[in-house]
C-alpha positions as CSV (number, residue, x, y, z in Angstrom):
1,X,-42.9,-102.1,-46.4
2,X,-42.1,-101.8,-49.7
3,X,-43.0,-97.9,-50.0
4,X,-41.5,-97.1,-47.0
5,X,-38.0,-98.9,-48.0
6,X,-38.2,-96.4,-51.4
7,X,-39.2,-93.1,-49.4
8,X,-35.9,-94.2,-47.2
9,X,-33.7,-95.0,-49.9
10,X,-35.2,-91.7,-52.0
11,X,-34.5,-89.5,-48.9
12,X,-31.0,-90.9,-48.4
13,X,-30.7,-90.4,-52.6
14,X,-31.4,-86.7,-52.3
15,X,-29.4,-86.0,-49.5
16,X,-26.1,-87.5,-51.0
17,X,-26.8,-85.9,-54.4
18,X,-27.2,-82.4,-52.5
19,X,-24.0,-83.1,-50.4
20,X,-22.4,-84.3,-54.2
21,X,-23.2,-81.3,-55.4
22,X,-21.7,-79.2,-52.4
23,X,-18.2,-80.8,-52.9
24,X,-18.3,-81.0,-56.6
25,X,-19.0,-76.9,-56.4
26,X,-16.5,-76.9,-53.7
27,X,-13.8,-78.8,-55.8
28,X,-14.1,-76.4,-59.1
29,X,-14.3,-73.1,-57.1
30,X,-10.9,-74.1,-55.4
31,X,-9.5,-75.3,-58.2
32,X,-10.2,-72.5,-60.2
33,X,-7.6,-70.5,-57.7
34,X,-4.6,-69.0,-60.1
35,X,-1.9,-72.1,-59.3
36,X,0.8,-68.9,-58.6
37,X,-1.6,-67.4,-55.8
38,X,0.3,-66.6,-52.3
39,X,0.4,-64.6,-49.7
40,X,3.4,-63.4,-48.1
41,X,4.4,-61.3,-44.6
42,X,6.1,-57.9,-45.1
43,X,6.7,-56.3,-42.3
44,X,4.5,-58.0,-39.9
45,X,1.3,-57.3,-42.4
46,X,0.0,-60.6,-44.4
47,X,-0.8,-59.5,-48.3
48,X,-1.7,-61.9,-50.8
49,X,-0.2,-61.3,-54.4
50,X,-3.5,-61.1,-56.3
51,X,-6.3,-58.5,-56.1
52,X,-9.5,-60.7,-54.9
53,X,-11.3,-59.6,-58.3
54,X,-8.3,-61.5,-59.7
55,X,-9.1,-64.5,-57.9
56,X,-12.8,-64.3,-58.5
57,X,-12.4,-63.8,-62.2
58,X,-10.3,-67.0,-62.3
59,X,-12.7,-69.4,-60.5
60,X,-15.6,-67.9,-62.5
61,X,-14.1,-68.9,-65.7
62,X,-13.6,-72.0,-64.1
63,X,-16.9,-72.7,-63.8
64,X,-17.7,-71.0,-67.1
65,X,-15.1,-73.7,-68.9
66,X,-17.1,-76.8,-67.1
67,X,-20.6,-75.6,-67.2
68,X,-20.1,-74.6,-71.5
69,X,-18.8,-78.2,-72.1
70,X,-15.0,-76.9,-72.6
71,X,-13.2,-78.5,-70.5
72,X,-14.3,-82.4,-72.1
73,X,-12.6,-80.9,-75.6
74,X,-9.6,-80.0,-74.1
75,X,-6.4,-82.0,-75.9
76,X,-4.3,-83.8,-73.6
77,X,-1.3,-85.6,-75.2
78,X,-3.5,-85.8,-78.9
79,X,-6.4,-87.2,-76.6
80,X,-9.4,-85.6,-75.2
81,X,-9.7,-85.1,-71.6
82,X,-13.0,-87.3,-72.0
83,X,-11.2,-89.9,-74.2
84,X,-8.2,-89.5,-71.4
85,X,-10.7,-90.0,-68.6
86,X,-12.8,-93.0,-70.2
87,X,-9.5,-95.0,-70.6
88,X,-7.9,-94.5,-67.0
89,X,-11.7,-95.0,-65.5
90,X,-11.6,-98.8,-66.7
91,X,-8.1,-99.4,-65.2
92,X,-9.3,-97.8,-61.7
93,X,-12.7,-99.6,-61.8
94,X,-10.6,-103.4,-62.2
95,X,-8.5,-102.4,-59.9
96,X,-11.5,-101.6,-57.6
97,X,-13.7,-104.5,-58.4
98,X,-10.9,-107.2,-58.3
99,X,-9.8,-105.7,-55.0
100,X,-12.9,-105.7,-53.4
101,X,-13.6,-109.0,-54.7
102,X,-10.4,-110.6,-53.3
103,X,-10.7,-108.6,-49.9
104,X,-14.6,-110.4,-49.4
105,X,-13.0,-113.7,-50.6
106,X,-9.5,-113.4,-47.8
107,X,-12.0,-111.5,-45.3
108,X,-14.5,-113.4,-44.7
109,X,-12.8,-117.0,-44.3
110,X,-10.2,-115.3,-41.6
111,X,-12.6,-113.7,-40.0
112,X,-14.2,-117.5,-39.5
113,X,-10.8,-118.4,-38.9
114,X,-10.5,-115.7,-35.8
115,X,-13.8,-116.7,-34.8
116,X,-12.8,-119.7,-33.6
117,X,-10.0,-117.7,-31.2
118,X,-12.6,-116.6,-29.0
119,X,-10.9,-118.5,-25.7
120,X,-7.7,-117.4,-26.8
121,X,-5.7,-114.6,-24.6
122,X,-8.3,-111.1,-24.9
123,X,-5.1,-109.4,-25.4
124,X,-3.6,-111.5,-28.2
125,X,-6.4,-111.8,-30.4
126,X,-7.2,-108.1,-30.0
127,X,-4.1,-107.4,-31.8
128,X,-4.2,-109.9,-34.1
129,X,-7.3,-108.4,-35.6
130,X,-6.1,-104.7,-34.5
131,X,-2.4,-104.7,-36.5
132,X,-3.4,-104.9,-39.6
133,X,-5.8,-102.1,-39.7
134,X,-3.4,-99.9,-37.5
135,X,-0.8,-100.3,-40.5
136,X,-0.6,-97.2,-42.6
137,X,-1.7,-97.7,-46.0
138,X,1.4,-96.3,-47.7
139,X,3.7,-99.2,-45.2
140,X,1.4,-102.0,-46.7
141,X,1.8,-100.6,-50.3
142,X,5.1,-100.3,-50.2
143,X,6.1,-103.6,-48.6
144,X,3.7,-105.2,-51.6
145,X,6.2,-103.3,-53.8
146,X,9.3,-104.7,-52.4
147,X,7.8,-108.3,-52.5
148,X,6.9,-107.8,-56.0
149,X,10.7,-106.5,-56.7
150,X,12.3,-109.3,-55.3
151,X,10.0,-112.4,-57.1
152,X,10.3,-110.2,-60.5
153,X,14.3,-109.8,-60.5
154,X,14.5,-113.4,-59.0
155,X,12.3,-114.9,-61.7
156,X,10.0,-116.8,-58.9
157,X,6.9,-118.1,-59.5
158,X,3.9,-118.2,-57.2
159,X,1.9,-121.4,-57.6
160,X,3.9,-121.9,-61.2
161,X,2.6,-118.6,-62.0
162,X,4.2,-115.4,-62.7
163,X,6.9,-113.7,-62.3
164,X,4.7,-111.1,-62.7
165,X,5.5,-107.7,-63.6
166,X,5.5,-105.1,-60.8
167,X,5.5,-101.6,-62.9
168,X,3.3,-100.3,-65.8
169,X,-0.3,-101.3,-66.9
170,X,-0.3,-102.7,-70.9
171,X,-1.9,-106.6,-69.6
172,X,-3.8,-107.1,-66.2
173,X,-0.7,-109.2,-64.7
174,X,0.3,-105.9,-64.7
175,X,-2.3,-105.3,-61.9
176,X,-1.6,-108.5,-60.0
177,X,-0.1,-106.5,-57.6
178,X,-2.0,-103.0,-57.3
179,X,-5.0,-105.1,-56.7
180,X,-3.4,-107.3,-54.1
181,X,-1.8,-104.1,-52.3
182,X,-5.4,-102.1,-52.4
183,X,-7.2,-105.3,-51.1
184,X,-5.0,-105.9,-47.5
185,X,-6.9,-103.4,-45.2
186,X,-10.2,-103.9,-46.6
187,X,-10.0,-107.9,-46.2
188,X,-8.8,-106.9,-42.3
189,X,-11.7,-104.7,-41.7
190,X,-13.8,-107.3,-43.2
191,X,-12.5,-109.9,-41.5
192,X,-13.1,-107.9,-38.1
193,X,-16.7,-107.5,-39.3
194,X,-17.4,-111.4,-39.9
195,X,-15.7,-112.5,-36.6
196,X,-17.6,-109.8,-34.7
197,X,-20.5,-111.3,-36.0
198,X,-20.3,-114.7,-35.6
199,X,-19.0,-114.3,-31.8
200,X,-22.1,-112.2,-31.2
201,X,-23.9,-115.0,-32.9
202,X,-22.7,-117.7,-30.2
203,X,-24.1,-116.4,-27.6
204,X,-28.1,-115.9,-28.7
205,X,-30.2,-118.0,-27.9
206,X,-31.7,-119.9,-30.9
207,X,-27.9,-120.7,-31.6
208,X,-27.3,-122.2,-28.3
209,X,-30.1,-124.6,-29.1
210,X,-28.4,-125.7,-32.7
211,X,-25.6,-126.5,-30.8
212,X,-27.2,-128.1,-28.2
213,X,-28.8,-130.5,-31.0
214,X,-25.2,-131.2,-32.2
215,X,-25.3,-129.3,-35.2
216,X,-21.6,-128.3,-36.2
217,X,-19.9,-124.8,-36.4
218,X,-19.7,-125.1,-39.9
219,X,-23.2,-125.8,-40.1
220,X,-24.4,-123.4,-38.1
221,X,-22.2,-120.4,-39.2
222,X,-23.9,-121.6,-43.1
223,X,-27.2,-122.2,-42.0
224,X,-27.5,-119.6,-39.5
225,X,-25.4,-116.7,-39.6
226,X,-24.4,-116.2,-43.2
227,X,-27.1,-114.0,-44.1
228,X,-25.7,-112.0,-40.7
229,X,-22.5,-111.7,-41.9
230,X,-23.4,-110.7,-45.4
231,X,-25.3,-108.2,-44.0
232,X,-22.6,-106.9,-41.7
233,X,-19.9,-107.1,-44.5
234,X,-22.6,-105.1,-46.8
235,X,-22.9,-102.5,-44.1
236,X,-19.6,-101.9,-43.6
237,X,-18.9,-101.7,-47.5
238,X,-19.2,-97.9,-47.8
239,X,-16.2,-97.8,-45.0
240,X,-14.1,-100.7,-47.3
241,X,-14.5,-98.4,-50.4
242,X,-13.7,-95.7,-48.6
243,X,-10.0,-96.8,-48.0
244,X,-10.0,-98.7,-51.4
245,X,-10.6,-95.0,-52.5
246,X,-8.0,-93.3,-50.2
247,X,-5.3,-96.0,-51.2
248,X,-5.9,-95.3,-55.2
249,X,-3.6,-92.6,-55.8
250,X,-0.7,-94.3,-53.6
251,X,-1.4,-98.0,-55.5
252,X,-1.6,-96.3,-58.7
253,X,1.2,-93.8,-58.6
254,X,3.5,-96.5,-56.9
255,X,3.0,-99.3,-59.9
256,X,3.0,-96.9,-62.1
257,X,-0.8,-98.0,-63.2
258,X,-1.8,-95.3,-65.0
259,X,-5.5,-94.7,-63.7
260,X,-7.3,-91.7,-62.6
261,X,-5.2,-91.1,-59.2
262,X,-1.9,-92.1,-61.5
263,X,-3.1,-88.9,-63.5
264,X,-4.6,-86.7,-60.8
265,X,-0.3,-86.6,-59.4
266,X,0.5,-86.5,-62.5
267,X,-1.3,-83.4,-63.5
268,X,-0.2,-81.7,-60.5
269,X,3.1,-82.4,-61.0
270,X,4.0,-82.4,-64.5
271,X,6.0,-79.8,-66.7
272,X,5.4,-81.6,-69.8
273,X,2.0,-80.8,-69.9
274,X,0.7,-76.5,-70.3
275,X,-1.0,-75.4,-67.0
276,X,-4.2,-74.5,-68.5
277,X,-4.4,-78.2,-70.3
278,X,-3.3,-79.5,-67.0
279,X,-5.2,-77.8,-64.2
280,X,-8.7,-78.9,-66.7
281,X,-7.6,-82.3,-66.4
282,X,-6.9,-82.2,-62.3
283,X,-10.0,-80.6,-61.7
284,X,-12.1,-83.2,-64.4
285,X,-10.6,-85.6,-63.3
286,X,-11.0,-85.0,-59.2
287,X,-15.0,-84.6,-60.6
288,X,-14.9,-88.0,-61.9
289,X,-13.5,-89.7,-59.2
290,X,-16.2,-87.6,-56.8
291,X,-19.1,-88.7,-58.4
292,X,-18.0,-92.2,-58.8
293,X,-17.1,-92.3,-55.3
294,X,-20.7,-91.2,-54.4
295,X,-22.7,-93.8,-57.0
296,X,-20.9,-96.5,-55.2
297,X,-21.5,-95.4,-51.5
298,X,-24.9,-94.7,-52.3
299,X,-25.4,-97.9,-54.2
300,X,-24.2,-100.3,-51.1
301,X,-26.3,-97.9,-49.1
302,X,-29.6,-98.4,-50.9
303,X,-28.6,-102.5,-51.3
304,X,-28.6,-102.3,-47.1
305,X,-31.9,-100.8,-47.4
306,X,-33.2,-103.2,-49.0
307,X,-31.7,-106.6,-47.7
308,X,-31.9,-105.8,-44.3
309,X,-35.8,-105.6,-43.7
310,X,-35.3,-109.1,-45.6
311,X,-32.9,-110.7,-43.5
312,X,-34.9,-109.5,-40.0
313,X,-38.0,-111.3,-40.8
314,X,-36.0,-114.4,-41.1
């Protein structure tokens, strides 16, 4: 069992390191594009502005800048883009881990919660589970925002704590709130997840008998379904980091928390910074958040391998 769990979790390795490697080639080709590129009608005839031996000198040195080590020497605001990136990485990664964190610990309690809604109007509860994931990202983000405004320029205190401040990132109060607003969809998805689960649950058969014995629901969602809805929560993780990841760069840019999707706008944006220095940084920096993207996803993937074999022969 053991040897064919590796040979699944080595083939599933190789395949998302080849498909890594596709994107990351992908990413520094196109951004290796001249930024004052375009094409423009004349006449009825599309023409682009640059000769394509331009365009294919530019991405080559692109390459040629990541590939000789370049592009991690490159000064950025008397900082290295390496010593830039190591310092914005941390800030991401708490943001990340705390969020996930407090999405498992609101998820999977409501999803209990919802659970027990089962008899409740089909309609009803279907929304109530359905709303919050329907909410865009940036509406949830935002409305966070606004909250944090108000309590900050009011001076009020959550639980005698706070006010805490809703803008920059020199303590973690700071990132009270970006974790909080990255953490809302992920503890709904999660929470869909555990109360799927544990409906599904109720109707097998070996559960039917704990009942029948007079063992509680609490007792039987603890002592029978828990390593169900771990499972199901640790399958669905790759999904949950995947809009963690995709609500970075709003969370970030919003609280001014300046992590790698504060910098990644900011690179793109910024006249302060040259457009050589700047367009290393974007593309380094898109790289980085790429690859750590991938060692996650691949991580929760090969932890699924492994538990689940575990929690079927219970």
């Amino acid at each position: 069992m053991t040897a064919e769990i590796l040979k699944i979790i080595s083939k599933r390795f190789f395949t998302n390191v080849l498909i890594l490697l596709i994107i990351l080639f992908l990413v520094i080709a196109i951004t290796g594009i001249p930024t004052d590129f375009d094409i423009y009608s004349f006449n009825g005839e599309h023409k682009a502005n640059m000769e394509i031996d331009e365009i294919l000198q530019s991405i080559k040195n692109n390459f040629k800048i990541f590939f000789s080590g370049e592009a991690f020497k490159v000064m950025i605001q008397s900082e290295t883009t390496v010593q830039l990136l190591a310092k914005t990485a941390k800030k991401s990664s708490a943001i990340l881990f705390f969020g996930a964190l407090l999405a498992i610990i609101i998820g999977i309690p409501k999803g209990i919660v919802d659970s027990r809604k089962r008899n409740r109007s089909g309609t009803i509860k279907l929304l109530q589970s359905l709303i919050p994931l329907s909410v865009p990202d940036i509406l949830t983000i935002t409305l966070v925002q606004l909250g944090a405004i108000y309590l900050f320029n009011n001076e009020i205190s959550i639980f005698g704590l706070g006010p805490f401040p809703f803008l920059g990132d020199e303590t973690f109060s700071h990132a009270i709130y970006p974790i909080i607003s990255i953490s809302i969809l992920p503890a709904a998805y999660i929470s869909r997840i555990t109360a799927n689960i544990i409906e599904d649950s109720f109707t097998k058969p070996y559960i039917l008998a704990a009942r029948g014995k007079g063992c509680s629901r609490f007792q039987i969602i603890k002592n029978h379904m828990m390593k169900s809805i771990v499972f199901g929560v640790l399958s669905g993780f790759p999904t949950v980091i995947g809009i963690m990841f995709s609500s970075l760069i709003i969370v970030e840019r919003l609280f001014h928390f300046q992590g790698i999707g504060f910098y990644l706008i900011y690179f793109y944006t910024t006249q302060l910074i040259p457009p050589y220095e700047a367009g290393i940084g974007f593309t380094l920096f898109i790289v980085a958040l790429a690859i750590f993207y991938y060692f996650i996803f691949m991580l929760f993937n090969a932890l699924k391998d492994i538990l689940m074999p575990q929690i079927k022969s219970h």
